[in-house]
C-alpha positions in Angstrom: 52.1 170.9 111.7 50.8 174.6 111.2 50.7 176.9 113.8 48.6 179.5 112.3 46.6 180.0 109.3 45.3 182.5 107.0 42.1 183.1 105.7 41.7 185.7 103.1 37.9 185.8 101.9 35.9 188.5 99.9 32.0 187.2 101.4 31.6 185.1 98.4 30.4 181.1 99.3 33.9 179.8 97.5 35.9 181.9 99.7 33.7 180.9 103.1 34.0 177.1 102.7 37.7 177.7 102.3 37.9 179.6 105.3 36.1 176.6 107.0 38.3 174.3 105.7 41.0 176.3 107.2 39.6 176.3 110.7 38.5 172.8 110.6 42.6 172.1 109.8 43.5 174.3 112.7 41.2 172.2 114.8 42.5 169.1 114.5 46.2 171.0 114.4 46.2 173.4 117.3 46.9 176.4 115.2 45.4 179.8 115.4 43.7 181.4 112.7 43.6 184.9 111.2 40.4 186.1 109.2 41.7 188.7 106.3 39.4 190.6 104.0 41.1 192.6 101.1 38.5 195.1 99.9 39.1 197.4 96.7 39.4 200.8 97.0 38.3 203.3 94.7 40.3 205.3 92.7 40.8 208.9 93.8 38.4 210.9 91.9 35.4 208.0 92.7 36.3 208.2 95.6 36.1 212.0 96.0 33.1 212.0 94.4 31.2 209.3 96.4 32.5 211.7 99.4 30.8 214.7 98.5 27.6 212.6 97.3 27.6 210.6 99.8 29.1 211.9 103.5 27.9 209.3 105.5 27.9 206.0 104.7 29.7 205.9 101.4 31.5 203.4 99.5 34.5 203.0 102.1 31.8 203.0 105.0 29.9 199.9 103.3 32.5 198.0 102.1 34.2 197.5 105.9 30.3 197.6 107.2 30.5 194.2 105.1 33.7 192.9 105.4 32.7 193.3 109.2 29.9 191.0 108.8 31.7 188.5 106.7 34.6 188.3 109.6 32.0 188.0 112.2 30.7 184.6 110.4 33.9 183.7 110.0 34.5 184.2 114.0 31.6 182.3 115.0 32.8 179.3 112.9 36.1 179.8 114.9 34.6 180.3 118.4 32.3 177.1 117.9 35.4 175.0 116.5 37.1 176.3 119.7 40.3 177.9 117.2 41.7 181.2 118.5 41.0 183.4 116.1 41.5 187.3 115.0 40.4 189.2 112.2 41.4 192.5 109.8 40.3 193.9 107.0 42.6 196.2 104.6 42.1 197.9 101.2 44.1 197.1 98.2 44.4 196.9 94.7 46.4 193.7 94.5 44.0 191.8 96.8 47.5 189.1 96.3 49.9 191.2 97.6 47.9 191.9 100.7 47.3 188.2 101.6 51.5 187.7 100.9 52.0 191.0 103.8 49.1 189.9 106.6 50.7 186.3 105.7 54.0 188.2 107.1 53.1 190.2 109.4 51.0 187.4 111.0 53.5 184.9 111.1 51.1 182.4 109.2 52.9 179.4 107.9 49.6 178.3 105.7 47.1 180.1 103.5 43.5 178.7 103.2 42.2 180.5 99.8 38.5 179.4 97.8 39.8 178.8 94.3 38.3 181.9 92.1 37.8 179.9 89.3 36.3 181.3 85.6 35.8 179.5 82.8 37.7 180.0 79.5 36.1 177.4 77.2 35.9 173.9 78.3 38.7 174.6 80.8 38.4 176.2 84.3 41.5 178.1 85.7 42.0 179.6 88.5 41.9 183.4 88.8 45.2 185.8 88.1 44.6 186.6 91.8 45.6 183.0 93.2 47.9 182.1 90.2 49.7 185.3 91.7 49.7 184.2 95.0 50.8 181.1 94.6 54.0 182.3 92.8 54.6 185.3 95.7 53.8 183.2 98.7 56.8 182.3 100.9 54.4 179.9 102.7 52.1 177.1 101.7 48.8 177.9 100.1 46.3 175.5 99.8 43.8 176.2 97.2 40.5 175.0 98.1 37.7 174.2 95.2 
């Protein structure tokens, strides 16, 4: 069975139930499980700009201050399902790529993703982001909907 899974989410209520479906698995597995939030960065000059506007408590400073309360819901899930459990956070522009690295560096052998859908006509896909990541992933991915 898996030994330890990953649970990329971005706060949204897709991504959360994913992330619970991922610790209820390492419940009744044994596995641990690792909390990931990919948060976008802003592009140089926004991002010098919303230093000099804003010095304290800028875009970078909200965005963890967030990802920090996502993680700890996501911990409290964990701690209640008993599942050993640690959390990062990292900021990227390829949200994919940085699920397919913590998946590495981790040593996760299952990712736990919400399915990003969007509808295009009478037809939902899945996002670019998890189309992506399930051609990049070396593990499995299980996309939750």
């Amino acid at each position: 069975m898996f030994k330890r899974i990953l649970l990329p989410i971005d706060g949204s209520d897709q991504s959360l139930r994913a992330a619970a479906v991922g610790i209820d698995m390492a419940t009744h597995s044994g596995a641990s499980a690792v909390g990931l939030e990919i948060l976008s960065p802003l592009a140089a000059v926004s991002l010098a700009s919303d230093f000099i506007v804003h010095a304290n408590g800028g875009y970078a400073g909200k965005a963890v201050e967030h990802a920090k309360e996502h993680l700890a819901s996501l911990a409290t899930i964990a701690r209640e399902a008993r599942v050993d459990f640690k959390d990062g956070y990292v900021f990227d522009h390829r949200p994919y790529t940085a699920i397919v690295a913590a998946a590495n560096l981790s040593g996760c052998d299952l990712i736990v993703v919400g399915a990003s859908e969007y509808a295009h006509g009478h037809r939902v896909q899945l996002s670019h982001e998890v189309v992506k990541l399930l051609g990049d992933a070396g593990v499995p991915v299980l996309v939750c909907h």
